[in-house]
C-alpha positions as CSV (number, residue, x, y, z in Angstrom):
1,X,-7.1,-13.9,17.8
2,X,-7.1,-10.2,16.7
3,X,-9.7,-9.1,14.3
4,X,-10.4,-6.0,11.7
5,X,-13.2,-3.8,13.5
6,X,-13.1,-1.4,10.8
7,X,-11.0,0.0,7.6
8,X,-11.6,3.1,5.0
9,X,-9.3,4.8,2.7
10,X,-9.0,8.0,0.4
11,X,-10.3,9.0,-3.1
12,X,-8.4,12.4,-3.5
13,X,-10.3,15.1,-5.5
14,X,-7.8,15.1,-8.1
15,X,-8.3,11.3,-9.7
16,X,-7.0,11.8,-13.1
17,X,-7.4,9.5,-16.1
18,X,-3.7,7.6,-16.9
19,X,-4.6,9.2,-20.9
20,X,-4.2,12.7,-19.7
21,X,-1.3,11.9,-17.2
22,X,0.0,10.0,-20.1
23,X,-0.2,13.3,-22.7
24,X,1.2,15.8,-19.6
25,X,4.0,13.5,-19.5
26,X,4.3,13.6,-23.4
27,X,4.9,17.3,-23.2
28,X,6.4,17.5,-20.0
29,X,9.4,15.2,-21.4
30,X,9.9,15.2,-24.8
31,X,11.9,18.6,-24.7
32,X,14.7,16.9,-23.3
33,X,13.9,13.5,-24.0
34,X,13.7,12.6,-27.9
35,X,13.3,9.1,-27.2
36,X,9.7,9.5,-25.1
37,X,7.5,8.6,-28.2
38,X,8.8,4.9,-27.8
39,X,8.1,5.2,-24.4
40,X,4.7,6.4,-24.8
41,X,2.9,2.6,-25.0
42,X,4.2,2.0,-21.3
43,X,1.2,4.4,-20.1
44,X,-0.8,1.9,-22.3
45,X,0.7,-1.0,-20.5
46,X,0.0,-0.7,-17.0
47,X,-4.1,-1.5,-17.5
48,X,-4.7,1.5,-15.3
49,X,-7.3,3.5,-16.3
50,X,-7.6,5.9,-13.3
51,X,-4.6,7.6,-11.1
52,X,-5.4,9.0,-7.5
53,X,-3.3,12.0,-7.7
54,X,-3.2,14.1,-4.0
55,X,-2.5,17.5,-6.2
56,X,-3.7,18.8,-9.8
57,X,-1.9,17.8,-12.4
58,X,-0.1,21.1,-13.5
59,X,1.4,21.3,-10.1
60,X,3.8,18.7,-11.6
61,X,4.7,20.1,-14.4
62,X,6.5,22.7,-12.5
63,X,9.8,22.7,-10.5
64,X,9.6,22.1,-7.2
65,X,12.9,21.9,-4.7
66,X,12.5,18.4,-2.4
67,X,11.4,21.8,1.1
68,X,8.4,22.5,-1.2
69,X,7.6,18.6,-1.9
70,X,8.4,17.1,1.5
71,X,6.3,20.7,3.4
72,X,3.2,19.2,0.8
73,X,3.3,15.6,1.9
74,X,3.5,16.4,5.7
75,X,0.5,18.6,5.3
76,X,-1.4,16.1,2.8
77,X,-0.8,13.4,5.0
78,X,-1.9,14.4,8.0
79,X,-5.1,16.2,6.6
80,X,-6.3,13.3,4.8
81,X,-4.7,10.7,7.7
82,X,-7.3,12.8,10.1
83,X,-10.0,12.2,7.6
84,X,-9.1,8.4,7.2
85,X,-9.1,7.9,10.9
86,X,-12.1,9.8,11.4
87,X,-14.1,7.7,8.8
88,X,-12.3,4.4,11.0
89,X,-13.5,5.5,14.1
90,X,-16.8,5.5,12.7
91,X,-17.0,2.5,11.4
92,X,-15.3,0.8,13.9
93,X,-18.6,2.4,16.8
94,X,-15.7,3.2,19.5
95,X,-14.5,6.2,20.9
96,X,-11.3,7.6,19.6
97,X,-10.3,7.6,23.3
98,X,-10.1,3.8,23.4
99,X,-7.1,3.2,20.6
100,X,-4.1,2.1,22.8
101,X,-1.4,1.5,19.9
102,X,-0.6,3.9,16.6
103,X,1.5,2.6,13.5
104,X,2.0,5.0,10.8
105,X,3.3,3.2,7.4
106,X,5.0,5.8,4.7
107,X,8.1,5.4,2.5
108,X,7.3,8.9,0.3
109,X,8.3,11.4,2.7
110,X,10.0,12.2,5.7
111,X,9.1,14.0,8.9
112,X,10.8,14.2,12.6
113,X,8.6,14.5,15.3
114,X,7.1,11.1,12.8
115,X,3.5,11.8,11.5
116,X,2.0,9.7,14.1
117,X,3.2,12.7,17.1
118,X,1.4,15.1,14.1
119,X,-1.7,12.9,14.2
120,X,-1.9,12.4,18.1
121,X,-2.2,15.8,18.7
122,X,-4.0,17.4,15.5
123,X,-6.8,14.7,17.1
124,X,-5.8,15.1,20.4
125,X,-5.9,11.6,20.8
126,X,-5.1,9.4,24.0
127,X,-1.7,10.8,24.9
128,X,-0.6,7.2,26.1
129,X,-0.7,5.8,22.7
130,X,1.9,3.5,21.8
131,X,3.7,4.9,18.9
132,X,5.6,2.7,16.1
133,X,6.7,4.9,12.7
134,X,7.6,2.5,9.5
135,X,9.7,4.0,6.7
136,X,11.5,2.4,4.1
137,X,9.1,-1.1,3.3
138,X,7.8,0.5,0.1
139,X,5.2,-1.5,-1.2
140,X,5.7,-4.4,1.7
141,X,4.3,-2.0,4.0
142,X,0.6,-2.5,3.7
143,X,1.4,-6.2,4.7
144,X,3.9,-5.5,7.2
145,X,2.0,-2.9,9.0
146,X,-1.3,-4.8,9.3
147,X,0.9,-7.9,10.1
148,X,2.6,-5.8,13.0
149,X,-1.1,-4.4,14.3
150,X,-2.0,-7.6,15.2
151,X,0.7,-8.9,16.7
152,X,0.4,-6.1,19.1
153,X,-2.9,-7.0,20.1
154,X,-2.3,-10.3,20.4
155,X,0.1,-9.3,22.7
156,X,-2.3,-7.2,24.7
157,X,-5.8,-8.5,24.9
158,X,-7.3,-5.0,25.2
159,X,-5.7,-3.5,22.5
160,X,-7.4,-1.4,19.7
161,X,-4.3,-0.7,17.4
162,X,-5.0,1.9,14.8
163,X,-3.0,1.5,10.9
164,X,-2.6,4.1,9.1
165,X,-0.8,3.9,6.2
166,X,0.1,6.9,3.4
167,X,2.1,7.0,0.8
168,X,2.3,10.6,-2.1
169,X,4.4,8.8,-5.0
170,X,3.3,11.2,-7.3
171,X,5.1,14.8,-4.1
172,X,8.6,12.1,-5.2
173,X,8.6,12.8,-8.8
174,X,11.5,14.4,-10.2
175,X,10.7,17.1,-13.0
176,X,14.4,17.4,-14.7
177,X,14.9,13.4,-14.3
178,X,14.9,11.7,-17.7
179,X,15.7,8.5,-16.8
180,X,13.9,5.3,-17.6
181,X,13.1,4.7,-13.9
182,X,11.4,8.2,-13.3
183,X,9.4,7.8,-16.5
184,X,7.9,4.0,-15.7
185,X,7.1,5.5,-12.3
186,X,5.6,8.3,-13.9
187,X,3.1,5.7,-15.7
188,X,2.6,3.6,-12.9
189,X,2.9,4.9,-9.2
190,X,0.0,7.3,-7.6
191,X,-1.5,8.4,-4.2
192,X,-3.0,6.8,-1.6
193,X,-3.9,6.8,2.4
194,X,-6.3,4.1,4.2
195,X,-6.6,3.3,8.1
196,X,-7.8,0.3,10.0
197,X,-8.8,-0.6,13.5
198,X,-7.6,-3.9,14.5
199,X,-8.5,-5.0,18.0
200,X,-8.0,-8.0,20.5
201,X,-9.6,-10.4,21.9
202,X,-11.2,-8.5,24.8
203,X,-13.2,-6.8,22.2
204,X,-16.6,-7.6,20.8
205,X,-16.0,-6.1,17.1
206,X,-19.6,-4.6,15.6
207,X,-18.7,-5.3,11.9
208,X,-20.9,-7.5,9.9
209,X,-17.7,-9.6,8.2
210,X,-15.1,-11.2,10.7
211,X,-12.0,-11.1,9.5
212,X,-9.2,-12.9,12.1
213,X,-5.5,-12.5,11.8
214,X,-3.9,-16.4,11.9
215,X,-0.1,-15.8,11.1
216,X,2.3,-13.9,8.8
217,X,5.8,-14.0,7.7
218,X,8.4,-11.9,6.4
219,X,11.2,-12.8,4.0
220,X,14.1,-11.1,2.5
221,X,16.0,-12.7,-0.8
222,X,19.7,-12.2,-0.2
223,X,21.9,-10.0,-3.0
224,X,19.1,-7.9,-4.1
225,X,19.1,-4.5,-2.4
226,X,19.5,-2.8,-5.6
227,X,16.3,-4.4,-7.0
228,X,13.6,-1.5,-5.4
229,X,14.5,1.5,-3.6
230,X,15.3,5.4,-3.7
231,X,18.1,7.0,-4.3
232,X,18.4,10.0,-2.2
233,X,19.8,13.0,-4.2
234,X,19.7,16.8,-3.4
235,X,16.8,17.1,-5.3
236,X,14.9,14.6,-3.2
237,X,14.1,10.8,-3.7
238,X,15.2,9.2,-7.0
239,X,12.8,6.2,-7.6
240,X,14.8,2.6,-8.6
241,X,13.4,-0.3,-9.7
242,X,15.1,-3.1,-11.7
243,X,13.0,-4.9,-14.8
244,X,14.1,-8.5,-12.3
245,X,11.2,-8.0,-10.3
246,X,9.1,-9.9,-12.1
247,X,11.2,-13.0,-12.6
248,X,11.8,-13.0,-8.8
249,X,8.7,-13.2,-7.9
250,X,7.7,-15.8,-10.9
251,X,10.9,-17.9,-9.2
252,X,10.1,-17.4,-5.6
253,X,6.4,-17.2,-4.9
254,X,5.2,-20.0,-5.4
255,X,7.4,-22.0,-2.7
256,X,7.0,-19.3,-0.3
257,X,3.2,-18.9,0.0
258,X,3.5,-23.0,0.1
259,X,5.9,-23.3,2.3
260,X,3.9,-20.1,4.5
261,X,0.8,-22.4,4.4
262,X,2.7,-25.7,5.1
263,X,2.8,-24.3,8.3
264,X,-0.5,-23.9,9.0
265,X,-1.7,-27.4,6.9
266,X,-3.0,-25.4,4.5
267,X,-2.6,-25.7,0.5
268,X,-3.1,-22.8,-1.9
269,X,-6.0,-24.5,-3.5
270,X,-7.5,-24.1,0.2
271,X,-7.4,-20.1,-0.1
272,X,-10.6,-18.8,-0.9
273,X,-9.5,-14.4,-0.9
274,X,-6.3,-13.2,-2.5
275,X,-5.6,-10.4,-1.0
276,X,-2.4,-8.7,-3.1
277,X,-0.4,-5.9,-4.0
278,X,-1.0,-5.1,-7.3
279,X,2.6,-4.2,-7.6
280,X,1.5,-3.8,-12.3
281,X,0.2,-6.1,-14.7
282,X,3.5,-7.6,-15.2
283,X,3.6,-8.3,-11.6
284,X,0.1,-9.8,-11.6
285,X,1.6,-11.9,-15.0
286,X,4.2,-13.6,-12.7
287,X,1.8,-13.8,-9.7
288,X,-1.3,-16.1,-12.1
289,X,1.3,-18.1,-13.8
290,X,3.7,-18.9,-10.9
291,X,0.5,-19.4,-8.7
292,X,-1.9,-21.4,-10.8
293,X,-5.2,-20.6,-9.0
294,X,-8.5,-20.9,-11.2
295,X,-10.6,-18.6,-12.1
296,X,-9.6,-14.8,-11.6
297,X,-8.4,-15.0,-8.0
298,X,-6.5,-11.6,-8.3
299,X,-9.8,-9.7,-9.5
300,X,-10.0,-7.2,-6.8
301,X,-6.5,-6.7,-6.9
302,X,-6.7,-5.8,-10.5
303,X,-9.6,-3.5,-10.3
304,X,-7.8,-1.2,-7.5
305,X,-5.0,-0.9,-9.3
306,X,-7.3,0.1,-12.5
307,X,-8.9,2.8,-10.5
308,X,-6.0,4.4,-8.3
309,X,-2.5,2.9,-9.9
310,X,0.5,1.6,-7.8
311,X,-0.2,3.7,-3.8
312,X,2.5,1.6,-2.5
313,X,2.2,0.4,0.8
314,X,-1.5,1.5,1.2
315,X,-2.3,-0.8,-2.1
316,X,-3.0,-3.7,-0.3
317,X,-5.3,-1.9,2.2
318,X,-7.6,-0.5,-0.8
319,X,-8.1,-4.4,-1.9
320,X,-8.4,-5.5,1.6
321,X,-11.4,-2.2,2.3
322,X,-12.9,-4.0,-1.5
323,X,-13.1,-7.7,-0.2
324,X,-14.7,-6.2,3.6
325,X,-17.5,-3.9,2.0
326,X,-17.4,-6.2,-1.6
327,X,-17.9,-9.5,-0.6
328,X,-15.6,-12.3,-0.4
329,X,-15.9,-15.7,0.3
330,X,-15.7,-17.8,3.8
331,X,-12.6,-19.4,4.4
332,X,-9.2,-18.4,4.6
333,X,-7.5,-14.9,2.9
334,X,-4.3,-14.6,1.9
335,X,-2.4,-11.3,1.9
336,X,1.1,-11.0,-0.1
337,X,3.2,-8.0,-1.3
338,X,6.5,-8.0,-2.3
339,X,8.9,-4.3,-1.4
340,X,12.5,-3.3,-1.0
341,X,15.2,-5.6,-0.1
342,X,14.1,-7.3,-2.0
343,X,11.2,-9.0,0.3
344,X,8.1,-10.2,0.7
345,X,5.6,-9.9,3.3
346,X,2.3,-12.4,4.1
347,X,-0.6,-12.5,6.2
348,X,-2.9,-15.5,6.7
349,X,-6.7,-14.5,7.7
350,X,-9.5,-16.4,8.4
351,X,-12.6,-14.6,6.6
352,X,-16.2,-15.3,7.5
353,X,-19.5,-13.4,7.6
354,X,-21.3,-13.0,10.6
């Protein structure tokens, strides 16, 4: 079965701590906003202590028209995509001429030829590579990509699919929008871009940890497209999210990772790595008490989204780079993250150190 030869991610230059974002976003709304100071303790809420922001903060408390944001997140994302890539490559010991298959994850931006076309030739990469653009998963992404990755090399022995997945929540924010939506994401959402190297079974990986893909499935929960999403507006991309998500994940999860590893004869209890979106700390609320695992099975997941806030799809791929150069222990991994739809997306691993 396919395997993880390598993964790496960003830490932009411009990491910000959530009390300063929170105080800019005092300022930045309360002219127009009287109600903001009871909004205030939402910044609080989150447990994050540390946003990854791809630009300095006063670049957002200016005006921007959705050209100028959308020109800054295809030129972020493919300079740091390069860098990410470049790190993989490393890791991974092969030569950037080998990767047969490209998937490039992003719901924060838009660009046509995709940023995978930008990539292959900024790198001048192989120019047979297979080419697959994502938009519009969200935060199901980082699942849904890796899930995708593998099932491509499974498909072709030889295969050495590159992921690269990027998403610039804060290039989506909206100065003049003073609605409750803009300002929770304003609390919560950040920036983030990590690649992987996933290859088949022709392959001899060189990585000290083995982690093999086993299965995955995807599910969408009928009647709840308005639950996550954007709402595109002249002025760009108008962040939605409904305060439901919690209580469908606290009514839905635990059945469908059970039924997931019914499939496979497995039981939760015989997961030894959670690897999940963070989603926030009300998500990680419904996961722990829907979930019942003991001990602090979501720790990893946590601490990312402590230190870099919500990076949407690319989330799941920070916890997964902390478990392969952290530590985890042998067995099986789960990976779950939940995105607009509403849906859910899983990954069963087996994890094990050489």
């Amino acid at each position: 079965m396919p395997s993880l030869a390598a993964i790496s991610k960003i830490d932009f230059p411009y990491k910000v701590e959530q009390q300063i974002v929170k105080e800019g976003a005092k300022n930045l709304f309360a002219p127009s906003y009287p109600q903001v100071e009871r909004m205030m303790s939402a910044f609080d809420n989150t447990e994050i202590k540390t946003r990854n922001m791809c630009k300095p903060l006063d670049y957002y408390t200016t005006l921007h028209s959705f050209e100028d944001q959308n020109a800054e997140y295809i030129r972020i994302s493919l300079e740091y995509s390069v860098k990410a890539i470049e790190e993989c490559i490393s890791l991974a010991q092969i030569n950037k001429d080998e990767i047969t298959d490209l998937i490039f994850v992003s719901t924060t931006g838009l660009s046509t030829p995709s940023l995978d076309a930008l990539i292959i030739n900024q790198m001048r990469l192989n120019q047979n590579i297979n080419r697959m653009a994502i938009f519009g998963l969200g935060c199901g992404g980082g699942v849904s990509g890796f899930a995708k990755a593998n099932i491509l090399a499974i498909a072709n022995p030889n295969a050495v699919v590159l992921l690269v997945a990027v998403e610039l929540c804060s290039l989506t924010f909206l100065r003049n929008d003073f609605s409750k939506s803009n300002f929770i994401g304003s609390s919560l959402f950040a920036d983030g871009v990590a690649a992987c190297i996933i290859t088949g079974d022709n392959h001899a990986n060189k990585t000290k940890n083995a982690f093999t893909f086993l299965a995955s499935q995807s599910k969408l929960y009928y009647d709840t497209l308005d639950v996550m999403g954007w709402e595109f507006l002249n002025t760009g991309f108008k962040v939605l999210f409904s305060s439901d998500i919690p209580t469908i994940i606290a009514k839905n999860i635990n059945n469908d990772v059970t039924s997931f590893l019914e499939k496979h004869h497995l039981k939760i209890s015989d997961i030894r790595n959670f690897i999940f979106h963070p989603g926030g700390k009300k998500i990680l609320t419904a996961y722990e008490e829907a979930l019942q695992v003991e001990g602090d099975f979501l720790k990893n997941t946590r601490e990312v989204m402590n230190d870099n806030g919500n990076m949407s799809s690319s989330t799941v791929l920070y916890v997964m780079e902390r478990f392969f150069t952290q530590g985890f222990e042998n067995g099986y991994g789960l990976m779950v993250s939940m995105g607009p739809g509403f849906s859910s997306e899983m990954a069963l691993l087996q994890m094990n150190k050489k």
